[in-house]
NUVOKOL-488561 format. One record per residue (C-alpha): x, y negated, z. Coordinates in Angstrom, 3 decimals, padded with zeros to 6 digits. Each point is the difference from the previous one (the first is absolute). Example, Ala and Ser with C-alpha at 12.3 -4.5 7.8 and 13.67 -1.06 7.14 Angstrom:
// residues 2
+----------+----------+----------+
:        X :        Y :        Z :
+----------+----------+----------+
:  012.300 :  004.500 :  007.800 :
:  001.370 : -003.440 : -000.660 :
+----------+----------+----------+
END
This chain:
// residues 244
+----------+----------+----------+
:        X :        Y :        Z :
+----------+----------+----------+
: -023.668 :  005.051 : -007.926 :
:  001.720 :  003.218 : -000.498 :
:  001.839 :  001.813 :  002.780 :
:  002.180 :  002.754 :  000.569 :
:  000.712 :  001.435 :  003.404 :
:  002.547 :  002.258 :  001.073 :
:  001.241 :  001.998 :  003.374 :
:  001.681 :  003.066 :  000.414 :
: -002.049 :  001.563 :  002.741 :
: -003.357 :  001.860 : -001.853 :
: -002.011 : -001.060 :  002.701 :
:  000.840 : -003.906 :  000.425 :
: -000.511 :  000.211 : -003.429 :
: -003.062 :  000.967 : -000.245 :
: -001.174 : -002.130 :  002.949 :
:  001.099 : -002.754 : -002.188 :
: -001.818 :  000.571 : -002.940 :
: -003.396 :  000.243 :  002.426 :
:  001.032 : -003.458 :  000.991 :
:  001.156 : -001.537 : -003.111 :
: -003.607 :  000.930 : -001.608 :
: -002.159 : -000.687 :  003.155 :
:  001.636 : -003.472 : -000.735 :
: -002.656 :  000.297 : -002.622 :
:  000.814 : -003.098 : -002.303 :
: -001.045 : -000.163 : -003.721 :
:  002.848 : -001.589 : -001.137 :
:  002.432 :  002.772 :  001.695 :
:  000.191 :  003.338 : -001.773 :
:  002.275 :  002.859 :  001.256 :
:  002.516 :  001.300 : -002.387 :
:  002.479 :  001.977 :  001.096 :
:  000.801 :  002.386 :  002.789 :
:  003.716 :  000.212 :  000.429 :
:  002.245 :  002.635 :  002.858 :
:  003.729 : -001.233 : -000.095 :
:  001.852 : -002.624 : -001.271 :
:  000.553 :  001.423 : -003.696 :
: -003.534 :  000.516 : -000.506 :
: -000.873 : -003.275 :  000.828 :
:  002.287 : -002.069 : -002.087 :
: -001.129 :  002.461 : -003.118 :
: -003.737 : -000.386 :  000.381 :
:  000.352 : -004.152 :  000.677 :
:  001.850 :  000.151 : -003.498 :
: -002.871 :  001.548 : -001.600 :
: -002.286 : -001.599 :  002.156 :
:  000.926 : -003.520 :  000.208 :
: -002.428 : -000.361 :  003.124 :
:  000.037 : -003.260 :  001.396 :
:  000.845 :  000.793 :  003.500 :
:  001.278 :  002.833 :  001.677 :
: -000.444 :  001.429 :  003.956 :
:  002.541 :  002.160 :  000.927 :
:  001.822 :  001.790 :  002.735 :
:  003.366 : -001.806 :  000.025 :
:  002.220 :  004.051 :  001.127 :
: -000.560 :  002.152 : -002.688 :
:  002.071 :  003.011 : -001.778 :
:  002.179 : -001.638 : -002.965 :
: -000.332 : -003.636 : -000.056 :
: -001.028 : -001.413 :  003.162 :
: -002.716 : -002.436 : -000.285 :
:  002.538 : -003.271 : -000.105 :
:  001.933 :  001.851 : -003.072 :
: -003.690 :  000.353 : -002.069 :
: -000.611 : -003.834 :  000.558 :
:  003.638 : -000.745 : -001.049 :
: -000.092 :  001.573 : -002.737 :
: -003.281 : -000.982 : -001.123 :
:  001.050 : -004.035 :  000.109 :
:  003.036 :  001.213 : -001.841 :
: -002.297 :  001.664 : -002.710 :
: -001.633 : -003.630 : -000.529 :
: -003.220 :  001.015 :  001.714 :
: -001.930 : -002.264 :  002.037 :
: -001.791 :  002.340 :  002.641 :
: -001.309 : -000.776 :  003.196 :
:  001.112 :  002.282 :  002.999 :
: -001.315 :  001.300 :  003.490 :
:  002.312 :  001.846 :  001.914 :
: -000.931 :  001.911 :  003.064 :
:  002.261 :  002.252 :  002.129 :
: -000.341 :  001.990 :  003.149 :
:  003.099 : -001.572 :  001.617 :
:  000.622 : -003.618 :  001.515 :
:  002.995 : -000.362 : -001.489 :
:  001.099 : -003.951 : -000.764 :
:  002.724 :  000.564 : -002.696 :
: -002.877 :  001.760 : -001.645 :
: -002.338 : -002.848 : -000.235 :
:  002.907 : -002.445 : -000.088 :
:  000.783 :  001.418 : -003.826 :
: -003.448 :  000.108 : -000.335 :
: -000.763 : -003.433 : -000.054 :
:  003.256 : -000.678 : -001.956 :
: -001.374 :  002.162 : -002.951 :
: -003.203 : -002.373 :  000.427 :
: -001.841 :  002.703 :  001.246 :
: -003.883 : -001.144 :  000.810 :
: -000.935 :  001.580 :  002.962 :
:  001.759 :  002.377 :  002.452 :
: -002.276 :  002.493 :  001.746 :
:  000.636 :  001.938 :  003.179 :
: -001.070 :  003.307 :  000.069 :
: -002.637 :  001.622 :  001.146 :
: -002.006 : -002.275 : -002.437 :
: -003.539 : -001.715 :  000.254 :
: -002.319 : -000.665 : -002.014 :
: -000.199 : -003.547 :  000.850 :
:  003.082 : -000.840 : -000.115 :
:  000.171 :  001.941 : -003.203 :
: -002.850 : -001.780 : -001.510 :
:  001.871 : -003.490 :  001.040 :
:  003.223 :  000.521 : -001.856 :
: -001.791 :  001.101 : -003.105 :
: -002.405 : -003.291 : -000.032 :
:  003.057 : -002.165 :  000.738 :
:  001.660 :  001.454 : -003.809 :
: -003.283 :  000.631 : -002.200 :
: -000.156 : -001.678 : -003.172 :
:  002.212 : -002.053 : -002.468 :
:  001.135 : -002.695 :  002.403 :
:  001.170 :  002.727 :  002.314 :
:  002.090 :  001.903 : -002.494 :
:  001.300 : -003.405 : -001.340 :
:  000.881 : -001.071 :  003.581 :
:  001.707 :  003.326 :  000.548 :
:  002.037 : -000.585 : -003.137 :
:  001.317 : -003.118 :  001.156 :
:  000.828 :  000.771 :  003.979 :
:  001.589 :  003.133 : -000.964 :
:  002.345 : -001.918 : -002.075 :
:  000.456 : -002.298 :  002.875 :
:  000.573 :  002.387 :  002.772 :
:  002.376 :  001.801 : -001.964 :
:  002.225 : -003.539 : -000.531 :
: -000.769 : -001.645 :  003.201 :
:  001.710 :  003.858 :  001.756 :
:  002.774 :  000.055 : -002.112 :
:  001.033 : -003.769 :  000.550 :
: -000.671 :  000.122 :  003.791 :
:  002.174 :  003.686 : -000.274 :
:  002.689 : -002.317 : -002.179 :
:  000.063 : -002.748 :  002.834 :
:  000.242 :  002.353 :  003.097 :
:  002.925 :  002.313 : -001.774 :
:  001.756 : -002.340 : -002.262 :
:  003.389 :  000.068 :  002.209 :
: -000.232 :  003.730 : -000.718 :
:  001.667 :  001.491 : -003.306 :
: -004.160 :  000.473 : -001.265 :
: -000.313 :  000.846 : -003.720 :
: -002.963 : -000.602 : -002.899 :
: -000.267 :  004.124 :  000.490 :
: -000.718 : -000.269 :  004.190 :
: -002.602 : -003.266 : -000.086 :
: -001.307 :  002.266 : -003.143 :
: -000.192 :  002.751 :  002.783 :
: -001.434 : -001.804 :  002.603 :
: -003.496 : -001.132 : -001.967 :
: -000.389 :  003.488 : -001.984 :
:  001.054 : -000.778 : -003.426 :
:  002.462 :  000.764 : -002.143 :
:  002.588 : -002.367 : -000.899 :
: -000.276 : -001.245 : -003.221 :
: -003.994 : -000.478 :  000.777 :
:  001.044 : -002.260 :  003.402 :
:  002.397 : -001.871 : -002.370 :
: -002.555 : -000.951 : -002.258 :
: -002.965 : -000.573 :  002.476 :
:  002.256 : -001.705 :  002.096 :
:  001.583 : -002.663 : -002.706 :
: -004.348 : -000.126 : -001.413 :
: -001.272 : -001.232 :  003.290 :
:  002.879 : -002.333 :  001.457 :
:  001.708 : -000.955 : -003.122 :
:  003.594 :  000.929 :  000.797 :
:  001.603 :  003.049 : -000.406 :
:  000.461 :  001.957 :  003.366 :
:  004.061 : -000.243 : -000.008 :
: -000.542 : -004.017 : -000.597 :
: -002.416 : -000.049 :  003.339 :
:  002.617 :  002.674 :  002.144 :
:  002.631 : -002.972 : -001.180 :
: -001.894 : -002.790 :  000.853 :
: -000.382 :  001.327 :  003.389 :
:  003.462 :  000.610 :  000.772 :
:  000.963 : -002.965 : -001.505 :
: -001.965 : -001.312 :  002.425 :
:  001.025 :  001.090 :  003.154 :
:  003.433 : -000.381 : -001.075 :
: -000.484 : -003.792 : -000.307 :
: -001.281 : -000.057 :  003.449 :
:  003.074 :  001.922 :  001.604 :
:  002.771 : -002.036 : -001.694 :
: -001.311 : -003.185 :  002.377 :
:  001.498 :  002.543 :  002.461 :
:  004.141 : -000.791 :  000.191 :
: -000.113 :  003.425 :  002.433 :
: -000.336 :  001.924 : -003.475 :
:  002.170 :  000.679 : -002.539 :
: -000.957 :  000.134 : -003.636 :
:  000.443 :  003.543 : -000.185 :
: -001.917 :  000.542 :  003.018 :
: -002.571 : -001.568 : -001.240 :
: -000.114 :  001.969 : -003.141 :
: -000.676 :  003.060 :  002.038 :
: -002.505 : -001.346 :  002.296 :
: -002.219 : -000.737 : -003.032 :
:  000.578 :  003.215 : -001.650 :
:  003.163 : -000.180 : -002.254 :
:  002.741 :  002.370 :  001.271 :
:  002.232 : -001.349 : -002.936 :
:  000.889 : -003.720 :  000.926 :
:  001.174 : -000.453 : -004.094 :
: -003.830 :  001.261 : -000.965 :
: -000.996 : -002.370 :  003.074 :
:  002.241 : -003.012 : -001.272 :
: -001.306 :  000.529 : -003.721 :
: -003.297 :  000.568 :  000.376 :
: -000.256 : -003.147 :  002.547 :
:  001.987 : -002.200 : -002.969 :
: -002.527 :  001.219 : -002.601 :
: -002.609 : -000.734 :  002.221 :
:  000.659 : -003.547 :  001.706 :
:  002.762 : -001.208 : -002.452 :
:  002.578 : -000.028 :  002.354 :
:  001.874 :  002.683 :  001.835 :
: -000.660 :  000.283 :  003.971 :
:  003.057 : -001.597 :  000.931 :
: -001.103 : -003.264 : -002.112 :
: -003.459 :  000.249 :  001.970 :
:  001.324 :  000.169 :  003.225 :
:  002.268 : -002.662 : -000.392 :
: -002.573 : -002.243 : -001.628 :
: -002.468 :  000.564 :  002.696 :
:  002.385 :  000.453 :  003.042 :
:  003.771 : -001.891 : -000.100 :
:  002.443 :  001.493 :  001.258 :
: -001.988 :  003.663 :  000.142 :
:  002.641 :  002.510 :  000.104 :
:  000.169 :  002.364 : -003.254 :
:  001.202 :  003.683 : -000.203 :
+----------+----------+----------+
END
């Protein structure tokens, strides 16, 4: 297994390169030595190490950006972040990036020694491969669910798991099988069939509680959807519902 690590700080790294080879496996083999964010994403490029330890602040591209980019670049790396701070959005984008282990700082050696067991060898990477893809889709539906009333776009769930978006577009349509505009629909189609058995709400209303604020863009895109417009759904499911 080849690694990389990477920190910022001369002396933490240096401290972890003592403990990365006191680890002392002969499958592991260090590669790379990296001090801000640049430097690491150029060296696991010419590298290709299988996993990488690294300080998640750094000058340039933060650790989260490296990781990012390297699942846009196609490459299946496993990742150990650590960081100095307790900070909860930190690790919360962490794990949606699939991110293996998440280390507090300052670091031992045994707990060191346990997150670079848990990803050694072929299954590991393989594993990594496959719950990084699945973090990434499982945070951007449950960001789609929470904000779909909101006027959200392709480019801000993009945002929200790292990537750019024409690589969320495709990952996104590769692991679910529907394109991400079909699932944003689907949802709001949704919750708009549950608020029309409410005769409180106008049609329009609706429309903007689900996220249209254009009631024609609301009316088509329910018609294309369901095959009849809202009024027609209401009235089927509710008699006598008032319309707008």
């Amino acid at each position: 297994m080849r690694i990389i690590i990477a920190d910022d700080e001369e002396l933490s790294l240096h401290a972890l390169r003592r403990m990365v080879l006191a680890i002392d496996r002969e499958d592991m083999e260090l590669v790379g030595l990296a001090r801000d964010g640049g430097e690491l994403l150029d060296l696991i490029i010419q590298k290709k190490p299988d996993a990488v330890i690294t300080d998640i602040t750094m000058p340039g591209l933060n650790g989260l950006e490296v990781i990012a980019k390297t699942i846009e670049l196609g490459m299946h790396i496993q990742f150990i972040i650590t960081s100095a701070y307790a900070n909860f959005e930190y690790a919360r984008t962490a794990m949606r990036l699939g991110v293996s282990d998440f280390l507090p700082k300052p670091l031992s050696i045994n707990e060191l020694r346990g997150a670079v067991n848990s990803i050694a060898g072929p299954a590991g990477i393989q594993l990594r491969t496959t719950h990084t893809c699945s973090c990434i889709i499982a945070a951007a539906r449950a960001y789609i669910d929470k904000n779909f009333r909101r006027p959200i776009t392709l480019d801000s769930v993009a945002a929200h798991v790292f990537l750019s978006p024409a690589y969320f577009s495709a990952l996104f349509k590769k692991e679910t099988g529907i394109k991400y505009i079909d699932y944003l629909t689907g949802i709001r189609i949704g919750a708009a069939k549950q608020l029309l058995n409410n005769p409180q709400l106008t049609v329009t209303q609706i429309g903007e509680a689900v996220g249209y604020k254009d009631p024609k863009q609301f009316r088509k895109q329910f018609a294309k959807s369901e095959g009849i417009s809202p009024s027609e759904y209401r009235m089927r499911g509710a008699p006598g519902s008032p319309v707008p």
